[in-house]
Backbone of each chain as ProteinMPNN parsed JSONL, in Angstrom:
{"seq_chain_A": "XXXXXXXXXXXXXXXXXXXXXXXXXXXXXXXXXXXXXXXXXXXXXXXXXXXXXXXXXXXXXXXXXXXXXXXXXXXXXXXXXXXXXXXXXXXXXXXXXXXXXXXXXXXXXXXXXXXXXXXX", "coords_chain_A": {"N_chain_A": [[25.602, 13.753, 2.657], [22.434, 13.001, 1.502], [18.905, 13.936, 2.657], [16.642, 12.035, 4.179], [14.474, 12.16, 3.128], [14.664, 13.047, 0.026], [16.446, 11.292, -0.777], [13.98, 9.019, -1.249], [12.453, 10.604, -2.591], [14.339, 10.716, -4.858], [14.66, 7.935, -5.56], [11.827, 7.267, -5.821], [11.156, 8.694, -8.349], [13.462, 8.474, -10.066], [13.286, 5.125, -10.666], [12.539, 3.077, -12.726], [10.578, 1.389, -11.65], [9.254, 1.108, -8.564], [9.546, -0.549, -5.355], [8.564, -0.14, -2.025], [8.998, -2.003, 0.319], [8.466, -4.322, 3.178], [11.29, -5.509, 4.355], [13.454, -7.309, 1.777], [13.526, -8.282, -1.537], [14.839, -10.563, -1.316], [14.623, -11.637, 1.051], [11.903, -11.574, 2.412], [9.252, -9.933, 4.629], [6.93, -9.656, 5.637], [3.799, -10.566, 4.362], [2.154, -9.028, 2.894], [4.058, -7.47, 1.821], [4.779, -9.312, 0.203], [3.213, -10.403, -1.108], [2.473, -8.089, -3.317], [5.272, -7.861, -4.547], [5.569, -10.204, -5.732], [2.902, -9.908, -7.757], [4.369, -7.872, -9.477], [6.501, -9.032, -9.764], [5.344, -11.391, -11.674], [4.07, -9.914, -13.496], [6.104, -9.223, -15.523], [7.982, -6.816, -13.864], [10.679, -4.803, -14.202], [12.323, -4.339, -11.067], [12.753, -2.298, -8.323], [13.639, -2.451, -5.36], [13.043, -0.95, -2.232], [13.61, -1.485, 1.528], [11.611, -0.635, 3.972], [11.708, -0.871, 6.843], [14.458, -0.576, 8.439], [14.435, 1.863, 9.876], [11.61, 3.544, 11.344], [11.856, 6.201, 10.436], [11.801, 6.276, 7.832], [9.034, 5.057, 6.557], [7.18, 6.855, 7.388], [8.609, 9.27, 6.018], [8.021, 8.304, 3.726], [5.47, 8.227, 2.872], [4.27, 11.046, 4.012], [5.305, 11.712, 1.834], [3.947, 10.199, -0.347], [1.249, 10.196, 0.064], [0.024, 8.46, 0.916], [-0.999, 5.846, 3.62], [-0.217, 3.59, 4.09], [1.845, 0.771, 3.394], [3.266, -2.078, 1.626], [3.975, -0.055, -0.931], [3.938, 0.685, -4.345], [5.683, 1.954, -7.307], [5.393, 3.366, -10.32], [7.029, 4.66, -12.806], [7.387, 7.14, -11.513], [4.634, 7.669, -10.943], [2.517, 6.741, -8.189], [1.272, 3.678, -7.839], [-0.342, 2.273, -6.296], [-1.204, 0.025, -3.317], [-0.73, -3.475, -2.38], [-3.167, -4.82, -2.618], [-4.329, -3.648, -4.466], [-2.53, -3.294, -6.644], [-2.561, -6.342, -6.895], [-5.02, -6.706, -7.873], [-5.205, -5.148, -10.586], [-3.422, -6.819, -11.771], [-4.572, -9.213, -11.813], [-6.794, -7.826, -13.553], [-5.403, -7.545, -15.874], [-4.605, -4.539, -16.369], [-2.274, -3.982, -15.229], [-0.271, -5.487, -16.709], [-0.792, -3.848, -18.715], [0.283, -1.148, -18.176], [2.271, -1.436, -17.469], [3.702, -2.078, -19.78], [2.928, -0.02, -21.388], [4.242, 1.895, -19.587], [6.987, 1.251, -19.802], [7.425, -0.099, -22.081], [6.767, -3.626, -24.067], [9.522, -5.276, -24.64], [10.943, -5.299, -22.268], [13.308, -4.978, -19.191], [14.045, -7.203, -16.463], [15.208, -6.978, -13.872], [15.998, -7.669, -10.841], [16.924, -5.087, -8.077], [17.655, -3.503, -5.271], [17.725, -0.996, -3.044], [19.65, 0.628, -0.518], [18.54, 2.32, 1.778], [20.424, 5.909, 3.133], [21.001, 6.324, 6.626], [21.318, 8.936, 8.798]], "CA_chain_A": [[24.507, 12.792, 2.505], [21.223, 13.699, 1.521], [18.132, 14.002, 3.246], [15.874, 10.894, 3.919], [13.302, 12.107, 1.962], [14.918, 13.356, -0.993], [16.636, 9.68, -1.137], [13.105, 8.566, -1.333], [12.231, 11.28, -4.271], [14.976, 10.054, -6.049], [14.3, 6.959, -5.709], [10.539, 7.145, -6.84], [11.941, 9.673, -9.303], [14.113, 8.001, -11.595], [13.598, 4.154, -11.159], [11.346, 2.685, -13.028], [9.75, 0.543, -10.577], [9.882, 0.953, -7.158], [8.386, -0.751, -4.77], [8.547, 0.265, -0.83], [8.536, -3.014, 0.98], [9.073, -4.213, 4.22], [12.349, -6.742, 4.238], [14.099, -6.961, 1.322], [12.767, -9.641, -2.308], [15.916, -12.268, -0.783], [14.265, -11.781, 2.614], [10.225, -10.784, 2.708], [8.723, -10.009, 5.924], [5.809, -9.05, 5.154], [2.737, -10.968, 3.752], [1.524, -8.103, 1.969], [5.147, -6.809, 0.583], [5.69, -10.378, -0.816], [1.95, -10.151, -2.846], [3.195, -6.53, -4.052], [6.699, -8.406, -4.825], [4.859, -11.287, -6.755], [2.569, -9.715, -8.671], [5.152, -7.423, -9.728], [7.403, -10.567, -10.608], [4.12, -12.221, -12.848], [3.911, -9.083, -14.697], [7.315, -8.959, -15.926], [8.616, -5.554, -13.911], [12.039, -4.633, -13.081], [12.333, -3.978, -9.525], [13.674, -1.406, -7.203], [13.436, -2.598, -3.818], [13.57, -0.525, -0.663], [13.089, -1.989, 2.671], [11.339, 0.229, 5.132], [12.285, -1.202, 7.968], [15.524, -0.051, 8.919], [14.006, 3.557, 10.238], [10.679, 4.188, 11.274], [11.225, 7.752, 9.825], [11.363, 5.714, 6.364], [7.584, 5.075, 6.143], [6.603, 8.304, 7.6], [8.685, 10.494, 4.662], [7.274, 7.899, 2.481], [3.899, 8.481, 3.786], [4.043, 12.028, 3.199], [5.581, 12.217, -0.238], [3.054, 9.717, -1.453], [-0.163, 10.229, -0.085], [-0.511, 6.805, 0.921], [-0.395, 5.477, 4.34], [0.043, 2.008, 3.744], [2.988, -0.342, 2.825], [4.068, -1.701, 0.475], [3.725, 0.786, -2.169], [4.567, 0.461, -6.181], [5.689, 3.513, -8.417], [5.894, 3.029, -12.08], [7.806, 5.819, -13.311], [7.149, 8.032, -10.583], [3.374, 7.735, -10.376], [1.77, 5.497, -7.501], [0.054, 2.824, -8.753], [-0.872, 1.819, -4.926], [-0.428, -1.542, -2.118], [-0.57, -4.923, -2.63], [-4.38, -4.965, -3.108], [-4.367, -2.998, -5.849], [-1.357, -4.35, -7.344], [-2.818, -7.54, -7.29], [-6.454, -6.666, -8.177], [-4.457, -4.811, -11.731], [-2.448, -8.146, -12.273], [-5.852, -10.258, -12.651], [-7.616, -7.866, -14.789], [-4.763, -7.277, -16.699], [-3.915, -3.598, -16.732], [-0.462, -3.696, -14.33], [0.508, -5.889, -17.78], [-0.907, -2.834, -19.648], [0.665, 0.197, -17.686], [4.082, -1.614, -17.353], [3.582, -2.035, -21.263], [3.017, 1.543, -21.865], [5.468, 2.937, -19.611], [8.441, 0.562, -20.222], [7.803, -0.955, -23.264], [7.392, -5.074, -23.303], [10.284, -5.597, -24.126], [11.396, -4.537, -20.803], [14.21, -5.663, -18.527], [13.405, -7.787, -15.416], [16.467, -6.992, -13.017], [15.461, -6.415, -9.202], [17.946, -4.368, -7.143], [17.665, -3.314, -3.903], [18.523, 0.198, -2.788], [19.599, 1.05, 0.554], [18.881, 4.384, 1.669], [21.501, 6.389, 3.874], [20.446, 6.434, 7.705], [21.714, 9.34, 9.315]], "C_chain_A": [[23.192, 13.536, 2.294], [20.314, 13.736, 2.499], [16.969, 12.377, 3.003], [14.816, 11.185, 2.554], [13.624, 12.406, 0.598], [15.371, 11.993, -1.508], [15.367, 8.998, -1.482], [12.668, 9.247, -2.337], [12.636, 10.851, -5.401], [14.66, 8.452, -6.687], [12.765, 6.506, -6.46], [10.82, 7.603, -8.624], [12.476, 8.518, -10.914], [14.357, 6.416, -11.726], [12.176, 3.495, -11.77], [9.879, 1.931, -12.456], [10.043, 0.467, -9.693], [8.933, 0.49, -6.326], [8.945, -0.469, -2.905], [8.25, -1.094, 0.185], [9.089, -3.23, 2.928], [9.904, -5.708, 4.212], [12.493, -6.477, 2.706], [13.333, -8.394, -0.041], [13.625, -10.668, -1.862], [15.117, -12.412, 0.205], [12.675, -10.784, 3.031], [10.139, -10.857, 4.223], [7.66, -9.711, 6.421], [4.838, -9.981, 4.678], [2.234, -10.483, 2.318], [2.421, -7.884, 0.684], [4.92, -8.125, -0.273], [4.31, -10.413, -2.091], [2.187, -8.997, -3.809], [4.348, -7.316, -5.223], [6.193, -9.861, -6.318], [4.132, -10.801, -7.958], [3.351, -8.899, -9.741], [5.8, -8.313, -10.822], [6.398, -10.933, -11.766], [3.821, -11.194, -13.657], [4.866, -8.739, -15.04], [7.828, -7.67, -15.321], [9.716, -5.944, -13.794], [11.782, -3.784, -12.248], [13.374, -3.222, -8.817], [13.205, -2.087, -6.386], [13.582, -1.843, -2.786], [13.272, -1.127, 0.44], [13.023, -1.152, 3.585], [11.518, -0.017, 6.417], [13.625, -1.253, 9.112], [15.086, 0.56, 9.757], [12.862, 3.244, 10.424], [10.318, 5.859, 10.444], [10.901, 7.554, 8.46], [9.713, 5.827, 5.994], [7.334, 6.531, 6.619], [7.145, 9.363, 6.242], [7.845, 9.854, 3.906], [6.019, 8.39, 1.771], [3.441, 9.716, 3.201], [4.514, 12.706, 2.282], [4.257, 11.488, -0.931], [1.439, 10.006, -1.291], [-0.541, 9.218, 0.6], [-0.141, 6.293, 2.409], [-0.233, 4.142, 5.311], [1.357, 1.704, 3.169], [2.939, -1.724, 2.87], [3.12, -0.913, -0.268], [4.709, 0.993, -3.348], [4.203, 1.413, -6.892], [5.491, 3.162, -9.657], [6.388, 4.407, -12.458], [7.118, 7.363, -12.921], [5.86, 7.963, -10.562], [3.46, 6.432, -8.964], [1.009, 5.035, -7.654], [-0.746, 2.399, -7.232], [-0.688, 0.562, -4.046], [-0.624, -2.41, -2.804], [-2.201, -5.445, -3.213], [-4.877, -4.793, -4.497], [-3.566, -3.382, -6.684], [-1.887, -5.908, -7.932], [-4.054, -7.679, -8.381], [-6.065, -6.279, -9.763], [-4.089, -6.294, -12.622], [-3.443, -8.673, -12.79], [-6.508, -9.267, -13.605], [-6.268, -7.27, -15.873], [-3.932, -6.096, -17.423], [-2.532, -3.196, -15.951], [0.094, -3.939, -15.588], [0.421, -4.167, -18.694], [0.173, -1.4, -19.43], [2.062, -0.149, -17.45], [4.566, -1.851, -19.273], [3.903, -0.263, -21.986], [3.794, 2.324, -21.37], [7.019, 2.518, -20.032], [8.461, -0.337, -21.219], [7.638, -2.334, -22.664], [8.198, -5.609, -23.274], [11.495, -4.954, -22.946], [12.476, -5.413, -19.746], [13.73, -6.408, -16.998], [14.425, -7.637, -14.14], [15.87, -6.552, -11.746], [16.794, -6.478, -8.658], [17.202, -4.279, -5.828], [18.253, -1.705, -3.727], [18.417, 0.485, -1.488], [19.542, 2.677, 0.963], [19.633, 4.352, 3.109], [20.679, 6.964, 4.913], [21.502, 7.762, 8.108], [21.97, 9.285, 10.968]], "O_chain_A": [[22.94, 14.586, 2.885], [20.883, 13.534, 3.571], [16.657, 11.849, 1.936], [14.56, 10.62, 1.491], [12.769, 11.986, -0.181], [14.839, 11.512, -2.509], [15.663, 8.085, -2.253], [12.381, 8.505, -3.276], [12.054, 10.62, -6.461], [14.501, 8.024, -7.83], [12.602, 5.684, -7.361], [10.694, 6.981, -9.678], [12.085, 8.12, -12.011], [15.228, 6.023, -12.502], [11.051, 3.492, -11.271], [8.686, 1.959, -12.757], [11.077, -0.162, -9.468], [7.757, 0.854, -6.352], [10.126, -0.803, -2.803], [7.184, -1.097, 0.801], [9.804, -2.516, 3.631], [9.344, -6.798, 4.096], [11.812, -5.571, 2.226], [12.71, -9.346, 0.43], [13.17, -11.803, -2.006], [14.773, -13.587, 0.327], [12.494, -9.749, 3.673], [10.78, -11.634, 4.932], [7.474, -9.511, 7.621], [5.715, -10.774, 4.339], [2.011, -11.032, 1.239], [2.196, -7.945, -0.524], [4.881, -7.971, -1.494], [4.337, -10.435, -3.322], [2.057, -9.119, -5.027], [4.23, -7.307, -6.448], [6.581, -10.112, -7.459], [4.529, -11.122, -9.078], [3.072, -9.158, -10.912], [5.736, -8.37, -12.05], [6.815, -10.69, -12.899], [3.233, -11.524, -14.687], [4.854, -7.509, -14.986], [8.304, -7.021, -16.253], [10.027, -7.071, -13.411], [11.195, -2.715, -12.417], [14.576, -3.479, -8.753], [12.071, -2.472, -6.668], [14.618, -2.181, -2.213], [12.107, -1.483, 0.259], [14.048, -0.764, 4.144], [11.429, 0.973, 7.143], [13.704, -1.787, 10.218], [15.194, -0.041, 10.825], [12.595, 2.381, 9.587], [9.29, 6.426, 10.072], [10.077, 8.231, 7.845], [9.288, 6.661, 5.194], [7.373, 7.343, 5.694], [6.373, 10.07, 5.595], [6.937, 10.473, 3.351], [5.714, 8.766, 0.639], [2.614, 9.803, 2.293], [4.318, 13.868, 1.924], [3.621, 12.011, -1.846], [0.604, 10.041, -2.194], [-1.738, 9.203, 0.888], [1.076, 6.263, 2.591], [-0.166, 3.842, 6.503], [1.884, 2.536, 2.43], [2.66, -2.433, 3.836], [1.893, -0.999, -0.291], [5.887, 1.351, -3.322], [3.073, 1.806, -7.179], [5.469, 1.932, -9.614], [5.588, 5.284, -12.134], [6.612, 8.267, -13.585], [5.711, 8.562, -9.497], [4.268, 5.508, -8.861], [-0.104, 5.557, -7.69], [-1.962, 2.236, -7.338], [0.408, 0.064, -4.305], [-0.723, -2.194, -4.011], [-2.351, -6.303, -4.083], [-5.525, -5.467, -5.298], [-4.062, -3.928, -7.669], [-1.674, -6.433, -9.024], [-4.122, -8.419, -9.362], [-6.593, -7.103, -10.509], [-4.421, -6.652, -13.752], [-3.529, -8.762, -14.014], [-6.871, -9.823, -14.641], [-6.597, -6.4, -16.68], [-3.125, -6.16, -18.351], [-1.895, -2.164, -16.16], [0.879, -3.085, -16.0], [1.377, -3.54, -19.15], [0.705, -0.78, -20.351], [2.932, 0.7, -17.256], [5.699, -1.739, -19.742], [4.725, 0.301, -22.708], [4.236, 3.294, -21.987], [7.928, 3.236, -20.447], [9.298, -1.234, -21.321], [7.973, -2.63, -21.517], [8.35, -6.457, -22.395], [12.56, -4.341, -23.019], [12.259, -6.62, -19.636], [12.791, -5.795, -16.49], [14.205, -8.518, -13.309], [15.369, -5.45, -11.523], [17.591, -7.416, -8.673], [16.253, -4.987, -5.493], [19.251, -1.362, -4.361], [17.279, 0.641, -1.047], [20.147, 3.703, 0.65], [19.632, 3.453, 3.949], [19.831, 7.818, 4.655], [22.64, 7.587, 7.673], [22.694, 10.121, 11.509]]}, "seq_chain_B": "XXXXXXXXXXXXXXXXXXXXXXXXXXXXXXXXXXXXXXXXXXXXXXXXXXXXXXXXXXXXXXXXXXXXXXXXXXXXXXXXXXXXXXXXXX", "coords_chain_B": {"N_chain_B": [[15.369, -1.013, 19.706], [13.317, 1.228, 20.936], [9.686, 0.775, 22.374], [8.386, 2.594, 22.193], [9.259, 3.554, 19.882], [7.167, 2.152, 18.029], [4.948, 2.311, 18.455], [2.367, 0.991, 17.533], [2.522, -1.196, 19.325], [1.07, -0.708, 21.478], [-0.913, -0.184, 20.812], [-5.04, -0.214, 21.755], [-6.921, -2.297, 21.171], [-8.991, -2.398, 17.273], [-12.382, -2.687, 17.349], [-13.953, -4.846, 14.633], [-16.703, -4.051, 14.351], [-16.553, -0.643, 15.188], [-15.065, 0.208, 13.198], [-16.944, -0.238, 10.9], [-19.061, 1.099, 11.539], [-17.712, 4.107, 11.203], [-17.203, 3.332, 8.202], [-19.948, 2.778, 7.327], [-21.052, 5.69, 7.603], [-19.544, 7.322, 6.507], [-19.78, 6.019, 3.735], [-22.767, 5.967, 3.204], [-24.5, 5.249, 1.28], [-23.597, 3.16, 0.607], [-23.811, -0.494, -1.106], [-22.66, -2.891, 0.267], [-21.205, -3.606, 2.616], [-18.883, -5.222, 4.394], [-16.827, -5.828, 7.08], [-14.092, -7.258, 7.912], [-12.496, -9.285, 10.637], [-8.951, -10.063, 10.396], [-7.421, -11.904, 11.662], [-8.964, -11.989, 14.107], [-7.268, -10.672, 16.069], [-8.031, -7.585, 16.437], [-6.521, -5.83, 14.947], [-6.007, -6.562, 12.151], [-7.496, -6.675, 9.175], [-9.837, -6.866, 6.687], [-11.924, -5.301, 4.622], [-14.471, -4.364, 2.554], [-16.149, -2.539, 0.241], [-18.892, -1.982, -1.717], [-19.907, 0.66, -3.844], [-21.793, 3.346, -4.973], [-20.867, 5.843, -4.776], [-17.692, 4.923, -5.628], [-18.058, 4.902, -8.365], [-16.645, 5.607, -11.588], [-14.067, 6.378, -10.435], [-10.706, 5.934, -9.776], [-9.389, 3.05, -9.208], [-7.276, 3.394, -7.255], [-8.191, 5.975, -6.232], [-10.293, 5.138, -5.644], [-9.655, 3.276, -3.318], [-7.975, 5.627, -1.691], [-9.949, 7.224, -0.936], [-10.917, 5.109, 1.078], [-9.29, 4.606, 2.705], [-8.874, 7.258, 3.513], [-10.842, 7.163, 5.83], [-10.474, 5.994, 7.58], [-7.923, 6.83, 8.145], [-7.067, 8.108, 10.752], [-6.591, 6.007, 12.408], [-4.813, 4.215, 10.95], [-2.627, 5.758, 11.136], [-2.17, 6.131, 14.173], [-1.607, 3.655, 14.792], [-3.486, 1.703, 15.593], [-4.894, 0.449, 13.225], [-3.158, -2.31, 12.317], [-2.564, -3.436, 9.691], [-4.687, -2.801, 6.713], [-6.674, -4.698, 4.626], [-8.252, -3.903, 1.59], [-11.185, -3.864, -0.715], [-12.911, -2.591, -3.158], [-16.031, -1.896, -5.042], [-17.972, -0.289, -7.745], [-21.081, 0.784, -8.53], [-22.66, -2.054, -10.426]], "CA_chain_B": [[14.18, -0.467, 19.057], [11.962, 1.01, 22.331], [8.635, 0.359, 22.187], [7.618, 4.347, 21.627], [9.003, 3.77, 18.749], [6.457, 1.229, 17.646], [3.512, 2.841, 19.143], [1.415, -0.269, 17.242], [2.164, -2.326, 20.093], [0.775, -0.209, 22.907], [-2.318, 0.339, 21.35], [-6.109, -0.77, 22.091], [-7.634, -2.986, 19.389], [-10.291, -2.132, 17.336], [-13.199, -3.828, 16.942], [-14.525, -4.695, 13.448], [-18.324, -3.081, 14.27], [-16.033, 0.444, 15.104], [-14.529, 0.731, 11.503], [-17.884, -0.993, 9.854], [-19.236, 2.283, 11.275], [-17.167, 4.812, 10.744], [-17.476, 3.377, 7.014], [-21.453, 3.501, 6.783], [-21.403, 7.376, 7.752], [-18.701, 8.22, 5.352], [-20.949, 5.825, 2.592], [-24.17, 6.33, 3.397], [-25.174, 4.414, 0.499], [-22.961, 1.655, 0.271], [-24.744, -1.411, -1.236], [-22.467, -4.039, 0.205], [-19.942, -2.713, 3.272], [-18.253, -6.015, 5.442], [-15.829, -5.721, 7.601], [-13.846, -8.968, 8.497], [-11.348, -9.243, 11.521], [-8.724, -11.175, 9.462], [-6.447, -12.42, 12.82], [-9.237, -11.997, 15.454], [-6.464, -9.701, 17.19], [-8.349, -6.455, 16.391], [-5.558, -4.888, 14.164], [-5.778, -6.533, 10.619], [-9.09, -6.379, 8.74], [-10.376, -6.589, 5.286], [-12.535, -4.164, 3.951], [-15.203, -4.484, 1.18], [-17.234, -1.728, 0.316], [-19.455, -1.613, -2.75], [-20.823, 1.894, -3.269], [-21.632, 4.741, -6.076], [-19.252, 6.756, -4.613], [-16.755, 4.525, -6.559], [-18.491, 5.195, -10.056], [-16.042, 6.597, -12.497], [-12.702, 7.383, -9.667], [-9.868, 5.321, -10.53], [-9.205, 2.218, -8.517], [-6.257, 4.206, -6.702], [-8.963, 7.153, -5.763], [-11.478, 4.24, -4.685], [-8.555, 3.008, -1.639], [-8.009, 6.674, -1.056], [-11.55, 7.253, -0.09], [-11.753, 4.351, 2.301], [-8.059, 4.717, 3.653], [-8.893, 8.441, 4.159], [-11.998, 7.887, 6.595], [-9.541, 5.381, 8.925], [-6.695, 7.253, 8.393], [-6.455, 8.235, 12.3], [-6.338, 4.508, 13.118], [-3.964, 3.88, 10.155], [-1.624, 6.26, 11.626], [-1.471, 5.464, 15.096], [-0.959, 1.896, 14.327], [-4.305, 0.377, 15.786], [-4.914, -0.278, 12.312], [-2.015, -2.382, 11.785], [-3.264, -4.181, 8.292], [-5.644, -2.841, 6.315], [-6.855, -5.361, 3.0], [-9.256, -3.203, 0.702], [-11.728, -4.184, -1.586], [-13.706, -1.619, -3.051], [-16.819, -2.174, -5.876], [-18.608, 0.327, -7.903], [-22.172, -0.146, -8.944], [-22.775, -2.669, -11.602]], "C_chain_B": [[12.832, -0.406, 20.345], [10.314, 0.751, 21.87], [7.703, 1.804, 21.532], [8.341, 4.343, 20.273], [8.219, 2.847, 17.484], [5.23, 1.138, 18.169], [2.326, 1.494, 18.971], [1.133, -1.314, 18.673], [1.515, -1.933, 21.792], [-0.724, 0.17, 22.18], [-3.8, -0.645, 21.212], [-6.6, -1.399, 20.695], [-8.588, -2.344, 19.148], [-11.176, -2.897, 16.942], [-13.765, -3.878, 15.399], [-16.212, -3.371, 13.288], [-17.905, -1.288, 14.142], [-15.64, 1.037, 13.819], [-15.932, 0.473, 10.797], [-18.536, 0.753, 10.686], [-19.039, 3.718, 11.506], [-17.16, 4.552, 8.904], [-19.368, 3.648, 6.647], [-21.481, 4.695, 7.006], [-20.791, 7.881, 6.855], [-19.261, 7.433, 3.765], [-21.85, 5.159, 2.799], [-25.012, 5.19, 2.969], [-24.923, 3.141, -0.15], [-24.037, 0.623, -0.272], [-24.13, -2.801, -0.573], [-21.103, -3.389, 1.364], [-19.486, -4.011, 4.327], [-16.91, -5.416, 5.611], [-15.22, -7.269, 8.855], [-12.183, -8.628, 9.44], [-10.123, -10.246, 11.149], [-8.26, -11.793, 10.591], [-7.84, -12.952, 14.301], [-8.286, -11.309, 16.185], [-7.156, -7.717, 17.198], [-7.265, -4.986, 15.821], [-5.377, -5.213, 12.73], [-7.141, -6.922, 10.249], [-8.568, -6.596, 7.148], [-11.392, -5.996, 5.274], [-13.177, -4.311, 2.606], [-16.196, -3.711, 0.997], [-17.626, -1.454, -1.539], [-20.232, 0.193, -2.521], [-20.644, 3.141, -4.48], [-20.792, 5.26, -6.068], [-18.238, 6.902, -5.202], [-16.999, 5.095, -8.172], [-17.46, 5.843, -10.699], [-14.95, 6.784, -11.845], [-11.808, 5.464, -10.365], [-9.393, 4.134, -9.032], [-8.16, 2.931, -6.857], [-7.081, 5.141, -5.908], [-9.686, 6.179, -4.584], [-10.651, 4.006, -3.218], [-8.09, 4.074, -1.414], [-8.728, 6.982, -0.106], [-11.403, 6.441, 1.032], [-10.657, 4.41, 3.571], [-7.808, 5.968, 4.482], [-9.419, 8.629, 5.652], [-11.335, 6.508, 7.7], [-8.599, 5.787, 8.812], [-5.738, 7.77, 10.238], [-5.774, 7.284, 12.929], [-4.768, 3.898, 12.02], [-2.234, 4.773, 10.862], [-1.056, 6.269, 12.884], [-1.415, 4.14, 15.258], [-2.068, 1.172, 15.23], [-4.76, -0.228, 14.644], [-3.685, -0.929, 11.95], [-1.805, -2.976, 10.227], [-4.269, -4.245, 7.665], [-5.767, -3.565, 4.72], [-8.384, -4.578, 2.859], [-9.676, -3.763, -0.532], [-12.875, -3.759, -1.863], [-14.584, -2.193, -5.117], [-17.46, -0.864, -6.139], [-19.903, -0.172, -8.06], [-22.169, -0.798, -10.454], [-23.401, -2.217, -12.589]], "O_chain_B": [[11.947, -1.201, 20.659], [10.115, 0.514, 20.678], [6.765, 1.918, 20.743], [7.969, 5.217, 19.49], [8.572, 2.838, 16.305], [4.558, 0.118, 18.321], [1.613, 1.068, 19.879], [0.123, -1.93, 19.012], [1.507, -2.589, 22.833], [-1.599, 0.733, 22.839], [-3.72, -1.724, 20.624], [-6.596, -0.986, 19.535], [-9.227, -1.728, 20.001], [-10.89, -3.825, 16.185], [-14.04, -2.766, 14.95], [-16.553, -2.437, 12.562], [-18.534, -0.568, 13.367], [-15.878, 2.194, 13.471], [-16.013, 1.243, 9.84], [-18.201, 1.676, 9.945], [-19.928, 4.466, 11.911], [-17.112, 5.588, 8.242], [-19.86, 4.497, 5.904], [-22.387, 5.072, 6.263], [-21.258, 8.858, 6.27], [-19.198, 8.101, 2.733], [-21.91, 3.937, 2.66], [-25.791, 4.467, 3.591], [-25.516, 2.406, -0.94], [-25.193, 0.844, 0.089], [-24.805, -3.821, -0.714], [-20.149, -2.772, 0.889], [-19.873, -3.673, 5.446], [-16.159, -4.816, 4.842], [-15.613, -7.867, 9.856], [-11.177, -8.019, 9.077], [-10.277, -11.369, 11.629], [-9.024, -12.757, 10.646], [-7.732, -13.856, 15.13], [-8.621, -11.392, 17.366], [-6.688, -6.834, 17.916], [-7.238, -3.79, 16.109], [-4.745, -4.436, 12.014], [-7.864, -7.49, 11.069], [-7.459, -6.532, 6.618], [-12.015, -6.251, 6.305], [-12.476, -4.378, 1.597], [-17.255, -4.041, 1.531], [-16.895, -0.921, -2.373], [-20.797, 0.719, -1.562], [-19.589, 3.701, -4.781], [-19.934, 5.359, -6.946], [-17.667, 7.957, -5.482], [-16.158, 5.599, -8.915], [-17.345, 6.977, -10.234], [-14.3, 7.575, -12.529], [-12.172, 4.468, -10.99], [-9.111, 4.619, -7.936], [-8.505, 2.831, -5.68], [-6.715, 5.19, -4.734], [-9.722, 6.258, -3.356], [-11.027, 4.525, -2.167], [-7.306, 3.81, -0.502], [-8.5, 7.057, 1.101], [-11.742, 6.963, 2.094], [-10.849, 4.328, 4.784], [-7.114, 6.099, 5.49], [-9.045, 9.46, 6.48], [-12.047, 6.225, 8.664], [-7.827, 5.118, 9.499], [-4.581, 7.774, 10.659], [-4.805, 7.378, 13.683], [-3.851, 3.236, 12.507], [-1.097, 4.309, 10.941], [0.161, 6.369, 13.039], [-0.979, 3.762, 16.345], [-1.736, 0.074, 15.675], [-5.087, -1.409, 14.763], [-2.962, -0.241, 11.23], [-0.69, -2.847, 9.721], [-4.964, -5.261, 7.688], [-5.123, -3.128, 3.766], [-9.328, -4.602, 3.649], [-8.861, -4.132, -1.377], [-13.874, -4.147, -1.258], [-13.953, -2.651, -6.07], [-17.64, -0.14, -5.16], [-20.107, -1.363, -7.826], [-21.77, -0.203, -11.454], [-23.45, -2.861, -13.636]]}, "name": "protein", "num_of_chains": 2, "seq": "XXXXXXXXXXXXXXXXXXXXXXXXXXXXXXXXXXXXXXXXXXXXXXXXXXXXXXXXXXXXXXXXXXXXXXXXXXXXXXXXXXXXXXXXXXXXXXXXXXXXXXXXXXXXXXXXXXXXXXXXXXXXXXXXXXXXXXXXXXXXXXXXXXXXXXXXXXXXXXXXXXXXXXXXXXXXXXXXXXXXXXXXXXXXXXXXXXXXXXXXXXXXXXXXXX"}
């Protein structure tokens, strides 16, 4: 099995959109994740899901791979675009449409997954 | 799930005036800096700081900056919800 955090590399790594929530898009638990999760949705992404809430050690690798030490947090092809604020604040003026445009093309697939990462 | 491992719930609130300044010292020159207790419980807040500072950094940089200069509180979980809303000058 890998290492938490490398599961979390990969995961930023190679999906196009990831977002770091807490609970899962069937099952929000969060306030915040579900504005992350929404605006997301209204700008056509496809969605990774993780739910940090399994682990406490989850947010902490997160934490210090990204910089960021807030959740939820949204990748776009491995950058961090940043929380739910920002996410949202993008959506109204229109560049989340732009930057999910430019990295994935519009016509772009809309599929959200879920990825569980492996608790040791 | 013990409680040490959820430190958030053992610790002291903070008050809005405490973060409002710790943000005027770190911008000085803010033109516009509230700080709103969103719950009344002294753990989720909004955050609005207009301020040069912003000029030119990239929205992402701007909630760096402000997440940096509560980052203590962010990490032992008396901040438990911070909403940011950061302005450059017009």
């Amino acid at each position: 099995m890998k290492e938490l955090r490398e599961q979390i590399e990969d995961v930023i790594k190679h999906e196009p959109v990831a977002l770091f929530m807490k609970g899962t898009p069937q099952m929000v638990m969060c306030g915040n994740s579900y504005r992350a999760l929404n605006a997301l949705q209204t700008a056509e992404a496809p969605i990774t899901a993780v739910d940090i809430l399994p682990d406490p050690r989850i947010r902490h690798e997160l934490s210090a791979l990204s910089g960021w030490p807030t959740n939820p947090q949204v990748f776009v092809n491995g950058e961090l675009v940043g929380g739910a604020d920002i996410v949202e604040e993008l959506l109204a003026s229109g560049e989340l449409v732009q930057r999910l445009d430019g990295a994935l093309g519009s016509d772009r697939p809309q599929d959200v997954k879920v990825v569980a990462l492996e608790l040791a | 799930m013990s409680a040490l491992q959820f430190p958030v719930d053992t610790m002291a609130a903070m008050e809005a005036e405490d973060i409002r300044e710790l943000l005027v010292r770190a911008f000085p020159d803010a033109l516009e800096l509230e700080v709103e207790d969103r719950t009344g419980t002294g753990d989720h807040f909004q955050v609005t700081v207009a301020s040069p500072a912003f000029d030119g950094i990239s929205l992402l940089d701007q909630h760096r900056r402000v997440n940096d200069v509560l980052s203590a509180h962010l990490a032992d979980g008396s901040i438990h919800e911070l909403r940011i809303k950061t302005k450059g000058t017009p």
